[in-house]
C-alpha positions, 0 to 999 in steps of 0.5 A: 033352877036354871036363870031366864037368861039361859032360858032365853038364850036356849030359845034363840039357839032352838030358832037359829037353824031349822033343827036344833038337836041337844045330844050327848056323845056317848048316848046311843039314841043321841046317835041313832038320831043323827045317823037318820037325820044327816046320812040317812035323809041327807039333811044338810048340816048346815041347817042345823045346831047340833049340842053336845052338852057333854063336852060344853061347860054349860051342858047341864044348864042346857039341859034344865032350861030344855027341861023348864021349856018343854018338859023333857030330861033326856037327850036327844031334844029335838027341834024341827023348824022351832018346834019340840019333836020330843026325842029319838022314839018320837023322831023315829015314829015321825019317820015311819009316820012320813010324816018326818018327810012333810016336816023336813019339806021346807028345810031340803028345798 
């Protein structure tokens, strides 16, 4: 069971920028999520808060407040303007969808 402070702050670090991505270096999902959003739709950086929980000494905690606040285990978690995206698979739907493009809109203007 992960503290309401940890909670509390994983909510401010998801609302800091437009997207917030919980990632692990060595996840190739993780990978391919950032490939689509920073080279492929050339998503500034700079609007995001990108997490490496596996080279952060709080990651697993991370990790189980993003799990108490939505739901999902598995990296990456994805935020888009506050609101949970799911993971690569949903990101990459969105993407087929068009509907990534409507969501990213305001963010690339």
């Amino acid at each position: 069971m992960v503290s309401q402070e940890t909670i509390n702050r994983v909510k401010e670090m998801i609302n800091e920028k437009e997207i917030f991505i919980a990632s692990k270096t060595y996840c190739p999902y993780c990978f391919s999520t950032i490939k689509t959003l920073f080279e492929e739709l050339k998503v500034p950086k700079s609007k995001a808060l990108v997490l490496q929980l596996n080279e952060m000494d709080d990651g697993a905690d991370i990790q189980e407040a993003l799990f108490e606040i939505n739901g999902q285990k598995t990296v990456p978690n994805i935020y888009i303007n506050g609101k949970h995206i799911g993971g690569n698979s949903q990101l990459q739907d969105l993407k087929e969808s068009g509907e990534l493009d409507d969501l990213l809109e305001p963010i690339m203007e």
